[in-house]
N, C-alpha and C positions, 0 to 999 in steps of 0.2 A: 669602415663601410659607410657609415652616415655621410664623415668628410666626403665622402668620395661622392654620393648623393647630394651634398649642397653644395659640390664644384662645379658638379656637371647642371646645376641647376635642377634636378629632377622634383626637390621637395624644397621648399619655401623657410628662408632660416630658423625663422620661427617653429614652425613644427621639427626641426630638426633637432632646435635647442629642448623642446620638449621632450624627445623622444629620447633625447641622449640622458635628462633627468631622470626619466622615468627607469631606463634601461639600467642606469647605476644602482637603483632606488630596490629593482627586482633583484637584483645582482647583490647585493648587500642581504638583501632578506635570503634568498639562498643561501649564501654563505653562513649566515645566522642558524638557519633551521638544521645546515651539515652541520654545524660545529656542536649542537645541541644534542641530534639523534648521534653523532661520530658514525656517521657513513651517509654515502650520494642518495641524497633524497630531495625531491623538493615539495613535500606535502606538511600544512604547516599541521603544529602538533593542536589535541583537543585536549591534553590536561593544562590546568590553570597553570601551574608550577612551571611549565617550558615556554609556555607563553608570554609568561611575565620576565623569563629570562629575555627573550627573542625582541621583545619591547626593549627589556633595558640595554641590551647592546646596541640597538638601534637609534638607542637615544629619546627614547619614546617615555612618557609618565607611565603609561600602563598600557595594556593590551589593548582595550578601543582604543584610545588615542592611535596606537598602531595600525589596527584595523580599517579607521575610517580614512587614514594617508592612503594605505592598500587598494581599498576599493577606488579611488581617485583617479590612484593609475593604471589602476584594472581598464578602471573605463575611459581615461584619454587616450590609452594606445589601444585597444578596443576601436576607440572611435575615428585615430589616424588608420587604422590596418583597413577599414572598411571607407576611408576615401580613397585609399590609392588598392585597393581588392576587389571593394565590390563591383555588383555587376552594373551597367549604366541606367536601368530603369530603379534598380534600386538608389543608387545615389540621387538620381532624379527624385527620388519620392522624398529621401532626408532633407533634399533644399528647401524643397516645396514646404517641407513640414517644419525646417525654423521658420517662413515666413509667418504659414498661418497660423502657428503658435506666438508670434508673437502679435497678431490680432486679437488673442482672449486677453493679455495682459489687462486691458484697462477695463474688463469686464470682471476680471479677480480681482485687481486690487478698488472696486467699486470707484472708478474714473466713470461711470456713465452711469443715467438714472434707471431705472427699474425694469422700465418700457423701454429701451433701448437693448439691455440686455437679454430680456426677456427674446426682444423678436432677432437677436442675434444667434439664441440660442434653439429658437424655432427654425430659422434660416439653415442652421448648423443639422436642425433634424431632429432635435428633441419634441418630443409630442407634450409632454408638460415639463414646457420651460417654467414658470413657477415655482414647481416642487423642486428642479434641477438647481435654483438659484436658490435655493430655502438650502437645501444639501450644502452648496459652497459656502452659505454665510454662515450655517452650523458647524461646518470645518474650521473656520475661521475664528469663530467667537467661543471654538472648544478650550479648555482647560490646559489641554495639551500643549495647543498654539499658543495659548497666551504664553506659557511656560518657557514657551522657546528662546533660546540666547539668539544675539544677530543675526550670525552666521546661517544656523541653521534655518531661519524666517527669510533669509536669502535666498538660500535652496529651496526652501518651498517656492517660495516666490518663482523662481527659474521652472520648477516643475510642475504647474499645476498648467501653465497655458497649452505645454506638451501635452499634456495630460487631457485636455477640451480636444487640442488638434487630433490627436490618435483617437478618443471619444467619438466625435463624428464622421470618423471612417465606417463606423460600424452601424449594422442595420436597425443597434436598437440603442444608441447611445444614455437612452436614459437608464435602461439595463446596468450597463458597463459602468457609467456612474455612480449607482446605485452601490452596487457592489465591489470598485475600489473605492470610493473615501473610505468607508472603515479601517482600509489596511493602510492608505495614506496617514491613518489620525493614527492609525496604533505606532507607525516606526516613524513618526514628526518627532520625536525625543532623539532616536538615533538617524541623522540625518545623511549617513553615507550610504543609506540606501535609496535615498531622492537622489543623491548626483550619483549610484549607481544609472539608476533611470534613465536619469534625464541624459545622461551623457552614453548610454546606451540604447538607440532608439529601439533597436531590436528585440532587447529586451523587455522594453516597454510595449513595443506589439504585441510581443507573445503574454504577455501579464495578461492583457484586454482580452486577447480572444481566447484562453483561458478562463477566465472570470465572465466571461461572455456566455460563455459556452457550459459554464459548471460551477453552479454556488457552492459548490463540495470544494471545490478548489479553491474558492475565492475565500472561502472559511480560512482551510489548510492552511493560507499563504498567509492570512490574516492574523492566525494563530501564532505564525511559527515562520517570521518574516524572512531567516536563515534560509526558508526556500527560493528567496529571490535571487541568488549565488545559481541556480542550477537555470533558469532560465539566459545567461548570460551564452552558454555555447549550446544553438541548437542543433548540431548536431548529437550531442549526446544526451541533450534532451528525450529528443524522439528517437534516439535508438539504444533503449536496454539491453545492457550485455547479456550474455548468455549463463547459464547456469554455474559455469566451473570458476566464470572469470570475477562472476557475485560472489563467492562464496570466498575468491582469493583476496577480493578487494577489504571483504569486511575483517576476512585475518590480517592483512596487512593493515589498516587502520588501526585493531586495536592490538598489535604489538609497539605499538609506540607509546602506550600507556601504563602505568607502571601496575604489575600483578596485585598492589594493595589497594589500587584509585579504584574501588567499586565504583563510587559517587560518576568519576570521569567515563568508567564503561559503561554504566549503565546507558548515559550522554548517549553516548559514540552513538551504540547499537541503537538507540530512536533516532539520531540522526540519519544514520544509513537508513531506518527504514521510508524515513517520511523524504527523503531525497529520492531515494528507488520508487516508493509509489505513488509520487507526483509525476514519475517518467511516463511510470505506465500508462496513467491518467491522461497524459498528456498526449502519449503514442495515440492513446483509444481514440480519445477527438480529434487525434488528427486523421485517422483510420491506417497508420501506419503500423498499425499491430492489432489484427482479429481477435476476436472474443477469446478464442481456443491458447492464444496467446498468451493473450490478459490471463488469463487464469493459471496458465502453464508461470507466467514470470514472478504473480505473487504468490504461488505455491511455492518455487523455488527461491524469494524471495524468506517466504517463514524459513524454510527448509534451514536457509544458510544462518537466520536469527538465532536458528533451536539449536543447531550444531553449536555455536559458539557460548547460549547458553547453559545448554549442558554443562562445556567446558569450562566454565567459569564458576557452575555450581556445585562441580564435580570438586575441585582445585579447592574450594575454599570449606568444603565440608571434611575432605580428606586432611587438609590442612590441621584440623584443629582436631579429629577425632582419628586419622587411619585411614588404611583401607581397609574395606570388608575381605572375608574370605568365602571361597565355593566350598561345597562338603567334601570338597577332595582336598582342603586346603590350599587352596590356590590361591594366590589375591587374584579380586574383581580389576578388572581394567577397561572399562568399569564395568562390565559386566551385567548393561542396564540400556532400557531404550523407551524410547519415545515412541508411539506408537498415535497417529494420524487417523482420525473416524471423518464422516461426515465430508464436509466439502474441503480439507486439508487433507483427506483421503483418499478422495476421488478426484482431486487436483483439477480442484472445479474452485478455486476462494475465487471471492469477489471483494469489491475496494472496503468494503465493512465488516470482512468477514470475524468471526472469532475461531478459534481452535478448540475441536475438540478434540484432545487427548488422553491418552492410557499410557503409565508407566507400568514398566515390567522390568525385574530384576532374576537373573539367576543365583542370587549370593545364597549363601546358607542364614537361615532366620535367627539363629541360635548363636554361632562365633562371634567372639568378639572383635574389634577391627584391631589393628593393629597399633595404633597412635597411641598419644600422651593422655590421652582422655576420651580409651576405650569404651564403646559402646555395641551391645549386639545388632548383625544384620539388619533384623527388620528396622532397627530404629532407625540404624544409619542411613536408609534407604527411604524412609519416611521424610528425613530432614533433607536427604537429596531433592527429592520430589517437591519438597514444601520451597525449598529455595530456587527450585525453578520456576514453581509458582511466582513465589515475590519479585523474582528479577522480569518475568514476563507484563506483572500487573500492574506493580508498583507506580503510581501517578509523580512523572516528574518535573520540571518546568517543560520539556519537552514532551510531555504526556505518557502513555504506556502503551508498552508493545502490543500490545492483544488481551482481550477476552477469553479466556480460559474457561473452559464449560467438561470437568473431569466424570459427569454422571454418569458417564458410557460404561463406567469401570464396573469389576464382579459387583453386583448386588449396589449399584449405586451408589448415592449417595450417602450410604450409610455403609459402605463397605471401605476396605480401608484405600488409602491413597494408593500406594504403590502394593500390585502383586508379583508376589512369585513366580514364574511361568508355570511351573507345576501348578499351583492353586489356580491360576487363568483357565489353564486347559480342563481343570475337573468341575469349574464351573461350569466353564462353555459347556463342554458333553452334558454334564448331570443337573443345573438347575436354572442357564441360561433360558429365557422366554424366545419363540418365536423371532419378535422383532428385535430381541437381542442380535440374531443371528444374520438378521438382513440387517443390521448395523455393519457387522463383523465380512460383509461383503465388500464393503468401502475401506475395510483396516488394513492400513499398510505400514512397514517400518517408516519412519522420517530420519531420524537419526540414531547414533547409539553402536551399541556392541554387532559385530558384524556376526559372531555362532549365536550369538541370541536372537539378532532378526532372523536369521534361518532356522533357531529353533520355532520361533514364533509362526512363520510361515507354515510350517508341518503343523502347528496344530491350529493352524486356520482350517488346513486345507482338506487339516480331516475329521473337523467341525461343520464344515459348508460342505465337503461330498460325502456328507450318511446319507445311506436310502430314508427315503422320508415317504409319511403318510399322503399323497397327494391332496384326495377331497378333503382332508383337516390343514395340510398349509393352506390349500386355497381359501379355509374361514377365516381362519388366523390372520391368513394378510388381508382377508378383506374387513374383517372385524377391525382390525387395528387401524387400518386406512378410513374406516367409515368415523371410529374413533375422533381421527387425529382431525377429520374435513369439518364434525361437527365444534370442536374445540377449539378449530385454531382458523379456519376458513373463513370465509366474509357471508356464510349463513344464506345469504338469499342463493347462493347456488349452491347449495347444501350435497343436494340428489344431482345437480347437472341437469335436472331440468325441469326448475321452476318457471312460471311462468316468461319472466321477467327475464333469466340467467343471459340472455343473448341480447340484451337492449343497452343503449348507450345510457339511460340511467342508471344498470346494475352494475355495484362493481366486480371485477376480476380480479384473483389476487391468485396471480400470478403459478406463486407457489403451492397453495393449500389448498384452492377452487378445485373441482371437480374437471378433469381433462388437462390440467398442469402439470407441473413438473413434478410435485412427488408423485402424482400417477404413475406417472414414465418410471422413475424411481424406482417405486417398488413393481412394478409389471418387472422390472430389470430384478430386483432384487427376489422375487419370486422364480423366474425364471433361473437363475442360478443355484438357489436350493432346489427348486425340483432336479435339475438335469446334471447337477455338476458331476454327481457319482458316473454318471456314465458319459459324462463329455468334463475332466477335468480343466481342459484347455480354459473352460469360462470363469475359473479362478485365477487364470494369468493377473489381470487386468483388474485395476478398482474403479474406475471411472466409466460412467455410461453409454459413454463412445463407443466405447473398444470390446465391452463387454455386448451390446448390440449387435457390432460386426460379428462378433463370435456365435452370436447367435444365429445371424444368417448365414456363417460358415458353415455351420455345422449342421444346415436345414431344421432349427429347431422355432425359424420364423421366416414366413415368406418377405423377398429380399425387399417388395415395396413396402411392407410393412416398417420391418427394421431402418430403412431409408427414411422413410416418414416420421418414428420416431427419435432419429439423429437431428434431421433439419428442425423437426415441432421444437426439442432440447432445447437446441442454440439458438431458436429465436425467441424462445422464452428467457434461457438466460442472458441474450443479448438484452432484452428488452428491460431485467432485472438490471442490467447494469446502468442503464441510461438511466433509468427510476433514481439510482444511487447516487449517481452525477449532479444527478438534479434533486441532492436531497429529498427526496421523496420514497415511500413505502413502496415495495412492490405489487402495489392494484391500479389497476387499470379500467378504462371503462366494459362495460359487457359486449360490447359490440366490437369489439377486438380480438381476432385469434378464433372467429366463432368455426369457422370450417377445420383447424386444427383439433379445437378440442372434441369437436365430434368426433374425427377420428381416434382420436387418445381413448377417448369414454369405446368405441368401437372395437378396438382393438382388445381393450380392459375387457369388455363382456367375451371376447371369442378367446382368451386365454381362461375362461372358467370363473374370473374373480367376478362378485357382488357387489 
């Protein structure tokens, strides 16, 4: 087909003898990556050990050396596919943009005096050109760059004028500046991701208005440069698969890994996550996935993390000790779950989120497991839990999955790791607290044994529907709520109505202020213990959303009411999440949200609470 392409004159020989290089080049690596997994795959492998095969058949010293060839041609036929594809206003913009990239040339490699580049870069849109040019000659006379071999000070060279030309597209280029050199000086050592770049303009737009748009991202990418690889297809950028096809991709990933490479799983499973929640991020700013989304896709995102390590920590403790047995003698399989509080509960995570979780096992405490170095139930189930822990937290060059926060559990933190379900349930009834129990409103299974999340759901559900003291919950959650506003709130809107609480000098925080979102929270959480006994329906549901509707289904809140508290929710937690984006805490000034939170604090007094 090529031949037939540079007979008819369609494509220029030259690109054609490229593509045909290139085409062999992919074709060869395929071949490699079958011969290694022995069946049709073409995803290259993430343990070192197949790597360094797929390198040496390829003729390659080692795995970068392979990789940096890879990316090369990633991005020359990349960069043919999008002259003869793209659309005409888009090619139009790539012309324009080698030209005036290559106008910064003699402005990076310091071809003009100070004051020349200074007002080239004012002209460009920079508001202080100075500090802009202080930044490139700090790039330049970095450690890193001196360090550089030819080649790669050649690539920089190519990339940095791209880099000014894309810069002054945008409305705050000193911004955008600002916040890629760092990740330019971090991967100037590995330099196949500058001729990634550069020979991908696309990708380089989307870097900028990313980093533009979110020093959260621009950290991210800074950190963990592997994320420049997802920016190259935007479509799959901006579109997050769906829950079934997450959870299939990350199984398929790590069966290509060998069951002993903890070291390489570990890998994987941070990779998948920081790939997945760059998407999301990235959906968010682009607004091609709403809040309710965002939070739907990194909830299912943990969801698919936990399942697999469950699995992993199930495998390797069985391995070495058994399995447990039930009091009927049964082996556990496994007989054990994970259990989701908090905002992994009510399938509300946000891009920072940590997990709070509860393990629960149904084994018997007393049997011994079955293995070469038997140990009883509860141990076995201890060391389950403790090595889910470690594969969760564990700091690796890729960082760690999550923040684990287990204090939810019977009697806290001073109670043991993993319970029995039996023991959960006699707690809950007999000497859980209150807001134990408006916890235990948000718990849902995540993953785990499927007769144990259903045993667990029954004694949720007839934990939250006992008849209850009404005037004593109504103290208790107001005591606990006044509690938590004074301890953890921004103070000057302590009561909701200081003098100050509504002015643009007082802050707002978001979450703990008075007419926020745990308001909402617990007015919800409140609502569900008084009434679940006699409207069960409003245990369906862990999340606020759903549990509001139910509320107004069932006339237990008038309908503007429950409307008012859905829309107040999610533009509070929208507003939480842009705080996040932007590296920032969630407070806000006082003068934001003022006519919301009087309704919250309104609504709060006519359900009874203080």
């Amino acid at each position: 087909m090529l031949g037939t392409l540079e007979g008819q004159g369609y494509l220029p020989p030259a690109v054609i003898s490229e593509l045909r290089e290139g085409y062999e080049f992919l074709r060869y690596t395929e071949h490699a990556i079958q011969a290694i997994a022995d069946r049709q795959t073409q995803m290259l492998p993430d343990n070192p050990q197949d790597q360094a095969r797929i390198a040496f058949m390829l003729g390659f010293a080692d795995w970068n050396a392979f990789h940096e060839q890879l990316m090369h041609w990633r991005g020359r036929v990349d960069w043919h596919f999008r002259q003869v594809i793209a659309d005409p206003d888009e090619d139009e913009g790539a012309e324009s943009e080698v030209v005036v990239g290559g106008e910064w040339l003699p402005l990076w490699e310091e071809a003009q005096d100070e004051e020349a580049a200074c007002r080239q870069l004012q002209e460009g849109g920079f508001v202080d050109a100075p500090k802009a040019l202080r930044a490139l000659a700090g790039l330049r006379g970095s450690p890193q760059l001196r360090a550089m071999q030819r080649l790669g000070r050649e690539r920089l060279d190519a990339f940095i004028p791209r880099l000014l030309a894309q810069a002054v597209e945008h409305a705050n280029p000193d911004l955008v500046l600002e916040r890629v050199l760092p990740l330019v000086e971090a991967v100037a050592r590995r330099s196949a991701y500058l001729v990634l770049l550069t020979e991908n303009p696309g990708a380089l737009r989307r870097l900028l208005t990313l980093c533009a748009a979110s020093p959260w991202i621009a950290e991210q990418i800074t950190r963990f440069p592997l994320l420049l690889d997802e920016l190259l297809n935007e479509g799959r950028l901006f579109k997050p698969p769906l829950a079934p096809e997450l959870a299939a991709e990350l199984r398929e990933r790590l069966t290509r890994i060998p069951e002993d490479d903890l070291e390489q799983q570990m890998e994987a499973l941070r990779h998948f996550k920081l790939a997945h929640r760059l998407r999301v991020a990235a959906s968010e700013i682009a607004g091609s996935l709403p809040l309710m989304k965002v939070s739907d896709y990194l909830t299912w995102l943990a969801e698919a993390i936990l399942e697999q390590v469950l699995a992993l920590a199930w495998r390797q403790t069985v391995s070495k000790h058994g399995a447990p047995l039930r009091t009927d003698g049964t082996l556990c399989d496994p007989g054990f779950i994970i259990v989701g509080y908090g905002k992994v509960g009510g399938i509300e995570l946000g891009h920072g989120s940590d997990l709070d979780l509860v393990f629960i096992h149904d084994g018997d405490p007393q049997a011994e497991t079955d293995g070469p170095k038997p140990i009883d139930g509860a141990q076995f189930f201890t060391r389950l839990g403790q090595r889910i822990i470690h594969l969760l937290t564990t700091q690796t060059n890729s960082g760690q999955l999550y923040e684990v926060d287990m204090r939810l559990r019977p009697s806290g933190a001073s109670g043991l790791l993993v319970s029995s379900l039996g023991a959960f349930a006699r707690y809950q009834e007999n000497e859980a607290w209150t807001w134990e129990h408006q916890a235990l409103v948000r718990a849902r299974v995540l993953v785990g044994s499927q007769d144990v999340g259903q045993a667990f759901e029954k004694v949720r559900a007839a934990v939250l529907g006992k008849k209850r003291d009404l005037p004593k919950l109504r103290q208790e959650v107001s005591e606990m709520r006044a509690k938590m506003r004074d301890n953890l709130g921004s103070r000057l809107t302590a009561a909701g109505t200081a003098a100050n609480a509504f002015e643009a000098t007082a802050p707002f925080d978001l979450k703990q202020d008075a007419g926020g979102i745990v308001d909402i929270e617990f007015m919800v959480q409140y609502a569900a213990l008084a009434w679940s006994e006699e409207h069960p329906s409003l245990l369906r549901y862990t999340d606020n959303i759903r549990i509001l509707e139910g509320l107004e289904q069932v006339g237990l809140m008038p309908a503007s009411d429950a409307s008012l508290l859905r829309e107040v929710y999610k533009a509070y937690r929208s507003a939480a999440h842009r705080q996040a984006l932007q590296n920032e805490a969630g407070i806000i000034t006082g003068d934001q949200f003022v006519t919301e939170r009087r309704e919250v604090l309104r609504i709060w007094r006519e359900l009874g609470l203080s």
